[in-house]
Each structure stands twice: as structure tokens, then as C-alpha cells.
C-alpha positions in Angstrom: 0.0 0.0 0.0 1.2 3.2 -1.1 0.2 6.6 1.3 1.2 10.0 0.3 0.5 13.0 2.0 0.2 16.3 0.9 0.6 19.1 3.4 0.7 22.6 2.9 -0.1 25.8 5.1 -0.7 29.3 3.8 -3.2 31.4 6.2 -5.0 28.0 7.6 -5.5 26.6 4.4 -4.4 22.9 4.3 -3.5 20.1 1.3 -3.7 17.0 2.2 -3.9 13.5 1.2 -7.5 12.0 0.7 -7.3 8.9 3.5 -9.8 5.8 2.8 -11.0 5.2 6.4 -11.5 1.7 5.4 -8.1 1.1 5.6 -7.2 0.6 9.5 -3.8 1.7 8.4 -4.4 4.6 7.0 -6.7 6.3 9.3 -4.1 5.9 11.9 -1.4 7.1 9.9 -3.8 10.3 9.2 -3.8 10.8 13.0 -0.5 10.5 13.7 0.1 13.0 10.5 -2.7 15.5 12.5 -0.5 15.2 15.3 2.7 16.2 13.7 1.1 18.9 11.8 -0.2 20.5 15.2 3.0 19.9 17.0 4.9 22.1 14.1 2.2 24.9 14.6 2.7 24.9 18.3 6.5 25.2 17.8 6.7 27.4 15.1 4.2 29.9 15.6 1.1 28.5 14.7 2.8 26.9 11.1 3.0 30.5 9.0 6.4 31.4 7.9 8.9 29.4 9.6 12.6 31.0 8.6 14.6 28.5 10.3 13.9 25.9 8.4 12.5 28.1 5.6 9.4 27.2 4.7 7.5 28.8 2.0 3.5 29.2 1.6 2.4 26.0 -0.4 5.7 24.0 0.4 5.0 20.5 0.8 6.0 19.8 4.6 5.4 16.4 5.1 5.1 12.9 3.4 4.3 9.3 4.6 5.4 5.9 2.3 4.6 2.7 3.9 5.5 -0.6 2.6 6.3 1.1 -1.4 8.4 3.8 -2.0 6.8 6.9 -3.5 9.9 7.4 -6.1 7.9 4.6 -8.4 5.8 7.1 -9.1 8.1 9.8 -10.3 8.6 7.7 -13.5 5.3 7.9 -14.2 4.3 11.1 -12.9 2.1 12.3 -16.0 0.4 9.1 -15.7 -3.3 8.9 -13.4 -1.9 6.2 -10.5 -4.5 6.3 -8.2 -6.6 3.6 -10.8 -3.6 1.3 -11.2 -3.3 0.6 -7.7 -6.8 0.5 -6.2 -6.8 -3.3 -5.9 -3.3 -3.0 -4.8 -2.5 -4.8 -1.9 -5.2 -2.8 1.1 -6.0 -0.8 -2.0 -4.3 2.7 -3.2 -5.3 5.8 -1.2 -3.5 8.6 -3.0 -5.2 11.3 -3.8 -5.0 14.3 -3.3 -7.5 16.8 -2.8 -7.9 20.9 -2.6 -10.2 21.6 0.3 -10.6 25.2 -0.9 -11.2 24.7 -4.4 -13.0 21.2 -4.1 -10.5 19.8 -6.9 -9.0 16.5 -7.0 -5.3 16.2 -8.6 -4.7 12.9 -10.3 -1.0 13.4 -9.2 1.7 15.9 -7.5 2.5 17.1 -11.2 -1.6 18.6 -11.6 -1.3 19.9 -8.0 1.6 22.0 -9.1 0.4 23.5 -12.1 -3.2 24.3 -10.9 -1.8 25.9 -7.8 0.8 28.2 -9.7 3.5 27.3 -7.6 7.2 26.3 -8.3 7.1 23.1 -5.9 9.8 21.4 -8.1 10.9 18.7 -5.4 9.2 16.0 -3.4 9.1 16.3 0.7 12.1 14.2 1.6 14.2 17.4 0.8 12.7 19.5 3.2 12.5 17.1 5.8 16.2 16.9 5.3 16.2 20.6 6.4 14.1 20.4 9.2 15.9 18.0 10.6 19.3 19.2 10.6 17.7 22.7 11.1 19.6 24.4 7.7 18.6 27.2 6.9 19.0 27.8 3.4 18.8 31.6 2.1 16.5 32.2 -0.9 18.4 33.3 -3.8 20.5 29.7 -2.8 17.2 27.5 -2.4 16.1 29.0 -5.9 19.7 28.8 -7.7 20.2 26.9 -10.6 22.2 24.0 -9.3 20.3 23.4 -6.6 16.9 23.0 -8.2 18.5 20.4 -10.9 19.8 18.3 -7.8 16.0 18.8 -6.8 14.6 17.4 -9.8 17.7 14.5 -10.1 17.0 13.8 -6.1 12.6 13.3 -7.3 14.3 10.4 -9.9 16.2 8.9 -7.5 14.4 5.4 -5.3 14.3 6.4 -2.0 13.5 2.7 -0.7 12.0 3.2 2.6 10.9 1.0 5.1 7.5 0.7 7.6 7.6 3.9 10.0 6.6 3.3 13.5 5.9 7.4 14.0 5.2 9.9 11.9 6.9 12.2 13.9 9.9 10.2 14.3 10.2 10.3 10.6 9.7 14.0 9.9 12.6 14.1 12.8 14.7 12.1 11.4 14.8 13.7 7.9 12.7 11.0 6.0 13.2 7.7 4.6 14.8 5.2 6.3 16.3 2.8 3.3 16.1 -1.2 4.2 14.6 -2.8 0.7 12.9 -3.0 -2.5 9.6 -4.7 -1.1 7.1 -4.3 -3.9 8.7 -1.6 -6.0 9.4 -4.5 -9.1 5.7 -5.6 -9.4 4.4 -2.5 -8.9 6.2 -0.5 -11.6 5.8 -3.7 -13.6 2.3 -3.5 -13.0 2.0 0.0 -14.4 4.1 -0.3 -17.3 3.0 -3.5 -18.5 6.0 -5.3 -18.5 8.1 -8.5 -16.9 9.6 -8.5 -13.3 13.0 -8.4 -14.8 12.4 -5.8 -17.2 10.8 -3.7 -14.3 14.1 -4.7 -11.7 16.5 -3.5 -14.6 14.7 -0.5 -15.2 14.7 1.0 -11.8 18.3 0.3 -11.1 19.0 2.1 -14.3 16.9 4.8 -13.9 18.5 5.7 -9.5 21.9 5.4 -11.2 20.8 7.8 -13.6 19.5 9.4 -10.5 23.0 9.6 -8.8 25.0 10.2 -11.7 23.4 13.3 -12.7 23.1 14.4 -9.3 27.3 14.2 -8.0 28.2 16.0 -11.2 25.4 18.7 -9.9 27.1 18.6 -6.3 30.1 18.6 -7.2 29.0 22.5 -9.1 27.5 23.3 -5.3 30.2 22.3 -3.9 32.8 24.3 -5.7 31.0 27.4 -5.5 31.6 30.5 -4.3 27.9 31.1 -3.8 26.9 28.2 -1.7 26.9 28.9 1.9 27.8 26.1 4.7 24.2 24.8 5.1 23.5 24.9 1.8 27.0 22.6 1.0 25.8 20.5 3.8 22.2 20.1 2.4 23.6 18.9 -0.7 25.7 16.5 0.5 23.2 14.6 2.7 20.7 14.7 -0.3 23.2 13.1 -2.5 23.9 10.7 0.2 20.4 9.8 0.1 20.3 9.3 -3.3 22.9 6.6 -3.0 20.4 4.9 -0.2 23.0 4.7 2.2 20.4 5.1 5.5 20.1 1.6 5.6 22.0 0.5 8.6 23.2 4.1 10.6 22.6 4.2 13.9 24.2 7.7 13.6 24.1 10.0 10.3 27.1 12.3 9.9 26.8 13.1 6.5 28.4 15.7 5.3 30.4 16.5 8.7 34.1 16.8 9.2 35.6 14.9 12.3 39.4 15.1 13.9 40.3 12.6 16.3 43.4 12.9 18.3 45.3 9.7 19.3 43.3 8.1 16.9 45.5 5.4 15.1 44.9 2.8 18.3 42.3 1.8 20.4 39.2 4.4 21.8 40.3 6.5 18.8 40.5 4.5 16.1 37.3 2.8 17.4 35.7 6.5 17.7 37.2 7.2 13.5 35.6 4.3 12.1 32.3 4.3 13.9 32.2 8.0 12.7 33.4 6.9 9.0 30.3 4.1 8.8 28.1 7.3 10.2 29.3 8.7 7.1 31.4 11.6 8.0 34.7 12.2 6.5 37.7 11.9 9.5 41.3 12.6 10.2 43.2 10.0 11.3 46.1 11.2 13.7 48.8 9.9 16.1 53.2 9.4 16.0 52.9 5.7 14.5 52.3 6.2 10.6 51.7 2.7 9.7 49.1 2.9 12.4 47.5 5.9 11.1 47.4 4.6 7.5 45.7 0.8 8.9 42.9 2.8 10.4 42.3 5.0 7.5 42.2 2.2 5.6 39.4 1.1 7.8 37.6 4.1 8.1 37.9 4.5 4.1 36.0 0.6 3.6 33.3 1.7 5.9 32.6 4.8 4.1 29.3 4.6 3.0 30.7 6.9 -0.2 34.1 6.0 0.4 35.1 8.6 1.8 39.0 8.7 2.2 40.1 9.0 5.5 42.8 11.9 6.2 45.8 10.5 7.4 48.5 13.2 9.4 51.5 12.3 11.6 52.0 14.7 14.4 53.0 15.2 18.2 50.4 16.6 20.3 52.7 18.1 22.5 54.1 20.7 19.8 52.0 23.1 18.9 53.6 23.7 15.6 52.5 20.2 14.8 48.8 21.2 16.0 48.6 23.8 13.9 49.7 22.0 10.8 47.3 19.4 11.7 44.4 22.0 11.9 45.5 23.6 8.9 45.3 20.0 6.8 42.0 19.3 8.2 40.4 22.4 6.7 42.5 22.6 3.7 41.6 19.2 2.9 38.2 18.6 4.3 37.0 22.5 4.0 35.8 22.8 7.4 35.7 21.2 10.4 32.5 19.8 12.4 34.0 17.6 15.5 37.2 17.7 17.5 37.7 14.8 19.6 40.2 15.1 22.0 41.3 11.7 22.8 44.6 12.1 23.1 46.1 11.1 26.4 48.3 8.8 28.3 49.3 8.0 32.4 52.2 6.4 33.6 52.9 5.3 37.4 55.1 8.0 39.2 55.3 8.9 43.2 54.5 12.2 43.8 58.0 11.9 45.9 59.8 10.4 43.1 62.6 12.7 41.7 61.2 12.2 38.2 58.0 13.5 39.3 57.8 17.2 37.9 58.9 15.9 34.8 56.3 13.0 34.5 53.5 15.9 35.2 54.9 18.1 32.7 54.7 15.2 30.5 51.2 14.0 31.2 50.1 17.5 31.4 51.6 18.7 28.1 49.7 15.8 26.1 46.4 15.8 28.4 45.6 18.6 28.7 48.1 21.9 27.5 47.5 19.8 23.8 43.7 19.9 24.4 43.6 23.3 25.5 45.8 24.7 22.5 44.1 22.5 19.6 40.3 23.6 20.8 41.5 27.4 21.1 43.0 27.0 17.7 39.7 25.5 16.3 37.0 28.0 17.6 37.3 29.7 14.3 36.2 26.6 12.0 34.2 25.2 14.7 32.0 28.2 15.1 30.9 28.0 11.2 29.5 24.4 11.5 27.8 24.7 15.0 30.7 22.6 16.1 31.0 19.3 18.7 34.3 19.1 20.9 34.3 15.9 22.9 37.3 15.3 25.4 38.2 12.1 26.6 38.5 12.6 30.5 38.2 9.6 32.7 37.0 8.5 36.5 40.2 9.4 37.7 39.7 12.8 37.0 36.6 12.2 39.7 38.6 10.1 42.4 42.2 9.5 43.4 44.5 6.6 42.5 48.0 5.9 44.3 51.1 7.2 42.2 48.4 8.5 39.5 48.5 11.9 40.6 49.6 13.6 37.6 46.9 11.9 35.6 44.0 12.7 38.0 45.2 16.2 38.1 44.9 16.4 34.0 41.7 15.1 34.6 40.4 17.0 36.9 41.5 19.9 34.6 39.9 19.2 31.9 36.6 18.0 33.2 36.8 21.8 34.5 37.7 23.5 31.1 34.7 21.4 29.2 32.6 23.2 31.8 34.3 26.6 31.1 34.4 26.2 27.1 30.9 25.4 27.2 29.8 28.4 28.6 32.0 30.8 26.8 31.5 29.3 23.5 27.9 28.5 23.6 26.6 31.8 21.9 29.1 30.5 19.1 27.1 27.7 18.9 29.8 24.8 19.6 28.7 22.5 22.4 31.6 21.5 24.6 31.2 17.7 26.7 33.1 15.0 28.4 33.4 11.2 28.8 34.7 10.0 32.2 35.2 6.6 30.9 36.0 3.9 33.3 38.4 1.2 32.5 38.4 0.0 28.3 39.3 -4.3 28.3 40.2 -4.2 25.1 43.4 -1.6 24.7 46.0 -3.3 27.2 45.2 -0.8 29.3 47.5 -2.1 31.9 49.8 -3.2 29.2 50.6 -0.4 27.6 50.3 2.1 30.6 52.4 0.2 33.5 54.3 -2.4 31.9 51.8 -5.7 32.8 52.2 -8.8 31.2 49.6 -10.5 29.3 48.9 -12.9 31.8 48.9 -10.3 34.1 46.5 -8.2 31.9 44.1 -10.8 32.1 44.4 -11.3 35.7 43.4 -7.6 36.4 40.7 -7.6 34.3 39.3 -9.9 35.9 39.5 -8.6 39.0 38.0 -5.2 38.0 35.3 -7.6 36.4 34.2 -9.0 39.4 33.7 -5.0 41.0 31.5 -3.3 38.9 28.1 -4.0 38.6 27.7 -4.6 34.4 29.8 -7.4 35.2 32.5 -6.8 32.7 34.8 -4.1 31.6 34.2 -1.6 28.9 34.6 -1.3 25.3 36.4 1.0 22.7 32.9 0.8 21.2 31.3 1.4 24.4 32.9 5.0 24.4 32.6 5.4 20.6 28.8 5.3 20.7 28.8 7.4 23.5 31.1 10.3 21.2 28.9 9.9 18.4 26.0 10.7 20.7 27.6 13.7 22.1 28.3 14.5 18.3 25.0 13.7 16.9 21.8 16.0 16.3 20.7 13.8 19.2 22.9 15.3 21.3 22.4 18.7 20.5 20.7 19.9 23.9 23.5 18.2 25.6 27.0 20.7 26.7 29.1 21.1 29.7 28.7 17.5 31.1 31.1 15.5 32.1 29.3 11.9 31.1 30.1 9.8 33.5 30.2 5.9 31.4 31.8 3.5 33.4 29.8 0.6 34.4 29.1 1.3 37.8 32.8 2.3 38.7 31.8 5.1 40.9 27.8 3.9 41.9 29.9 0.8 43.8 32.4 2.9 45.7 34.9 0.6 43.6 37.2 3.8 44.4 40.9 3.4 43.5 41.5 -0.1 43.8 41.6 -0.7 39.3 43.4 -4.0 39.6 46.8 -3.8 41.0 48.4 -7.1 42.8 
């Protein structure tokens, strides 16, 4: 069954999609779309112009496709459809109607031309701006370029899958791809021709579709005209195109990401997860053959294939932070998220004679380095609405014998997330922490104090047995939690120090992390 609706506002006036109310279905799904219609009038003052997202009188706000995808249509837009498919599955409910003028439209194409207005593209693209709350100015919604990736975006199959809300859908910027479902037989069905004539036919015509479109984007996207919203719009509507929302938890598209002390464990984790999310990263660290495995990584995951950006540098000079800044943006063009996971501990007594120089070491990498790299960053940041994630940990919340150089970096920087996110939240760049608890799987106790393996193993265990989850974390574990932080999800979320480690500090587990 194939439901579109219609929806457009201009001084109460409302377009919508004729519902059967024999269709259980259906007149639920109208509900839910009465719902989401009121909730955007109570949030945007009562639906009239709404310039964030820029809406304009007529648009068409909202759509519904359940178990077809409403690009099969587009190929045979000129055609009447609502006959075709009335015996179709629950039967076709498609219409659509003009409560003012009493007309019914045989499709989206009549609709257009009766009404007198230049509605060239089909919802999905303004849910895309809702959701990511663009705003795109007018002379760049009405350019050229951008109304041929319109029209090459309407060709495309948008493949969509069953919708449990209609409000989740309009906030998550449309379709959610997973499979073809009855798109063969039912352009089969209205062309009059085989299954596999049908199957070839619409792969052709969405690689058409994308084709058209990147050579389009690629125009956008070397412009001098296109602002940052409109560049990002783009992006995530060629994205679509390529279907590529099939198995995201997280979309990044179009988002630059730099992780620091990313060519090994939390980082590397925290670049590829990003990478699959669809955002293009930068791979950093001291080891290159490191850095060039995970980009590698990052690159396969791509959804586009988006190369990975690969730089060798030392934290703890700033020269090599600012040539590491400076490739990000000349390569990438902007920057979106700054991870700062850089860091590193090492056992020293505070009476030790080595100690000042062990702090200045752990302080110079975590923290002096994170301070520096965000200051240097506010710039690029502030133009994308920017994320900065630092990687604290519990230590930086309790003490731990000879550890007190790395609590005290901590501690600092739990405190300077708060700070940053009050003095740069009129710039728009949201400023968290992770106070991760102990990570199994990077040799934590390997690579920080010298253990051996079995030894490894025989702490872990031990911190196993303390925390209430029952096991230790994982790079992954802390990965999800940065892309959260990152995410449009996350975007009511800054100056909090997220506390993720399994019960660490709910059990009073304190500083005893394994030693024997």
C-alpha cells in the first residue's frame, strides 16, 4: 500500500492527502500526521512562515510511504496512478484533494500546475532541512544548481521502510532505506512489462538518478555562492540518493571529524564508527603505519568511500597542532568535531625525583595539547555549529595511588569542558566529556604500567568481578557514547562530564583498578 501525503499551510489553508478510512492503516497514519502537523504549529508559531527551516507558503512539509516507495511514481508522474493501484495490496489511497477549491489532482504534477506554484521537489528534501535545522537563504534554495539536484533527487528510489511514528520520521529527515519490497511488481504493474524488465529498469533509472546528481554537487560544492548549510544540504541529499540510511545508527553526512590519538584503540574505534556514520575523518597519532591501517578502515566503511585523512604529528608541539588543523580544513574544507582523545598516564610517586617531569609530560599531552588545539579551532568550529568531545576519565573524579599527575589532567579538563561550554555557547559549539571507566580491550594495563599479558588478564578480571555490568568496557562502548555527544541527538546536551563506566563510581569501587 502506497500513502502519500500532501501538506501545505498558507493562512489555515491545508493540502492533504485523501485517506480511505476503510483502511485501518491509513486512518491511523492520518492521525498521527494530524498530530505532527499541530506539533509544528505549536512550535513554530502557529505553522505561518517558519525562517529556520524556511518554509514557504504551499511547500509541501510532510510525506508518509509505507510498505512502497513513492519514487515509483516519479517515473510515471504524468500518468493517473490512483486507478492502477486500487486493488493493490489494502487498496491505493492517493489522492489528493484541494479543500478550498474542491478539486482532486490525479497526481503531484496537476497539484503544481493548478496551484501556480514552483514546488519542483518532493518532501524528503525538506525534511532533510528540518531536521538538521539548515537554513538555506532564498536566492540559494532558488539557484540553478540546486533546483537540478531537486529534480535529479525526485528520480532517484528512495527505498523506505515501515515507520513506527510519523513524527519520528519527519525528525529524522525521511526515509529510512532497508529494501525494495514491492517496487518491481508494482512499476511492472503499471508499465506492463516483466519482473525483470521492471528490476533492470529501476536500477537504471536511480543510477541515472545519482550520476546526474554528483556532477550537480560537485557544481554546489565548488561554488563561491553556496553557503555552509547549503553545502551540507547537498551532501546529505546526494547521500540519500545513494540509499545509504540503511544500517546508521548515527548520520554524519556531510560532517568533518578530527580525532586525536586516533590510530589505536578508543580512537581508532571513535574514527571508524564516525566513518560508517558517514562523516569524513582525520586519522592522527606518531605511528604512521598505524595511522594509514585505520584509514584504511575508516575509508571501507565509508558509506561513499570517503578517504580518511591520514597526518602524523605530536600533540605536544604546537607547531604540529597547527599544521594538523590547517590539513584538516584545507583538505576537508571545514571542520564539524574535534575529539580530544589524546592522552596517556604512567605510574610515578609524587615523591619520586622524576615527578615534575612525569607531570609536565602527562600534562603537556592531556591537557596543554587539548587546551591549545580547541582554542586554535573556535574559528572553524563556530561556522559548522561545532562538537568538541574530550576524553576525560574516572580518575579525573577520584584519586589513584602514584596517579596523581593523571588525576590532576583530569580534573582539569573535566573543569575546562565546563568553562568552554559556557563561553563558547553563543558560538554555537557545544563542549562535553566522557569520564570513561576502565576500556578491556586496549592493554590498558599493558601499555600504561608495563603488565604482562597474563597479568593483563588477571586484572581484568579482577575489576570484572567489581563493577556491577559485570564486565569491563569497550572502545565501542565509548565510541557510541562520542557519536552521541556529536550527533543531532545530542544537541541539547554541553558542559557535562558523562560519566560511562559501568558502575565504577555507583559501587564505591574507588581506586583499587586491579593492581596485585
Amino acid at each position: 500500500m502506497i500513502i502519500h501525503f500532501f501538506v501545505a499551510d498558507d493562512h489555515d489553508e491545508t493540502v492533504y492527502g485523501h485517506i480511505d478510512r476503510d483502511a485501518g492503516k491509513a486512518a491511523a497514519i492520518l492521525g498521527q500526521l494530524y498530530d505532527v502537523c499541530d506539533k509544528i504549529s505549536d512550535t513554530t508559531g502557529r505553522g505561518r512562515h517558519v525562517s529556520a527551516i524556511h518554509w514557504k507558503p504551499y511547500i509541501l512539509a510532510a510525506y508518509a510511504v509505507y510498505d512502497e516507495i513513492y519514487s515509483a511514481l516519479n517515473e510515471v508522474q504524468k500518468r493517473r496512478f490512483l486507478h492502477v493501484f486500487r486493488e493493490w495490496n489494502d487498496g491505493m489511497i492517493a489522492e489528493c484533494f484541494d479543500i478550498k477549491s474542491k478539486r482532486q489532482f490525479a497526481n503531484l504534477d496537476e497539484y503544481i500546475e493548478v496551484r501556480g506554484k514552483s514546488i519542483a521537489t518532493m518532501p524528503l528534501i525538506h525534511l532533510i532541512e528540518y531536521a538538521d535545522n539548515l537554513y538555506v537563504p532564498e536566492p540559494e534554495w532558488n539557484h540553478p544548481s540546486m533546483r537540478a539536484l531537486f529534480a535529479h533527487l525526485n528520480r532517484a528510489l528512495i527505498i523506505c521502510n515501515d515507520m513506527y511514528s510519523f513524527e519520528k520520521e519527519l525528525l529524522d529527515a525521511g526515509g529510512r532505506p532497508d529494501g525494495v519490497y514491492n517496487i518491481v511488481a508494482a512499476f511492472a504493474q503499471i508499465e506492463g512489462i516483466s519482473l525483470e524488465e521492471s528490476m533492470h529498469r529501476l536500477v537504471d533509472e536511480n543510477e541515472r538518478a545519482e550520476s546526474a546528481a554528483l556532477k550537480v554537487f560537485d557544481e554546489i560544492e565548488g561554488s563561491e555562492w553556496a553557503s555552509h548549510d547549503t553545502r551540507l544540504f547537498a551532501r546529505r541529499a546526494l547521500y540519500i540518493i545513494g540509499g545509504h540510511w540503511k544500517s546508521i545508527k548515527y548520520d554524519f553526512t556531510g560532517r568533518v571529524a578530527l580525532i586525536t590519538g586516533s590510530s589505536a584503540g578508543i580512537g581508532a574505534a571513535t574514527a571508524i564508527l564516525l566513518a560508517k556514520s558517514g562523516a569524513q575523518v582525520v586519522i592522527t597519532g606518531r605511528n604512521a603505519d598505524n595511522i594509514d591501517k585505520v584509514c584504511k578502515q575508516c575509508t571501507e566503511v565509508s558509506p561513499k568511500g570517503l578517504k580518511a585523512v591520514p597526518v602524523v604529528a605530536d600533540v605536544t608541539k604546537e607547531a604540529d597542532l597547527d599544521r594538523l588543523l590547517a590539513t584538516t580544513v584545507q583538505t576537508c574544507g571545514q571542520l564539524d568535531i574535534l575529539v580530544n582523545n589524546v592522552g596517556f598516564t604512567s605510574l610515578c610517586p609524587f615523591t619520586d625525583e622524576h615527578f615534575m617531569q612525569n607531570f609536565r609530560s602527562v600534562m603537556d599531552t592531556n591537557l596543554n595539547s587539548i587546551v591549545y588545539l580547541t582554542k586554535i579551532s573556535v574559528e572553524y568550529l563556530e561556522k559548522t555549529n561545532g562538537s568538541v568531545i574530550n576524553m576525560s576519565s574516572v580518575l579525573g573524579l577520584i584519586t589513584a595511588p602514584m596517579m596523581t599527575s593523571y588525576c590532576m589532567s583530569k580534573v582539569a579538563l573535566d573543569m575546562f569542558t565546563k568553562c568552554m561550554a559556557v563561553e563558547l555557547g553563543p558560538k554555537r559549539i557545544r563542549v562535553n566529556s566522557i569520564n570513561a571507566g576502565l576500556v578491556g580491550n586496549t592493554n590498558f594495563f599493558k601499555t600504561n604500567f608495563g603488565a604482562t599479558d597474563a597479568q593483563e588478564s588477571a586484572m581484568a578480571e579482577h575489576m570484572e568481578n567489581l563493577l556491577p555490568v559485570g564486565r569491563l568496557g569497550d572502545s565501542l562502548d565509548v565510541a557510541n557514547t562520542v557519536a552521541y555527544l556529536a550527533s543531532n541527538e545530542g544537541s541539547f546536551v554541553t558542559g557535562t562530564n558523562l560519566l560511562l563506566d559501568g558502575g565504577h563510581m555507583a559501587a564505591n569501587v574507588g581506586h583499587n583498578i586491579g593492581f596485585r
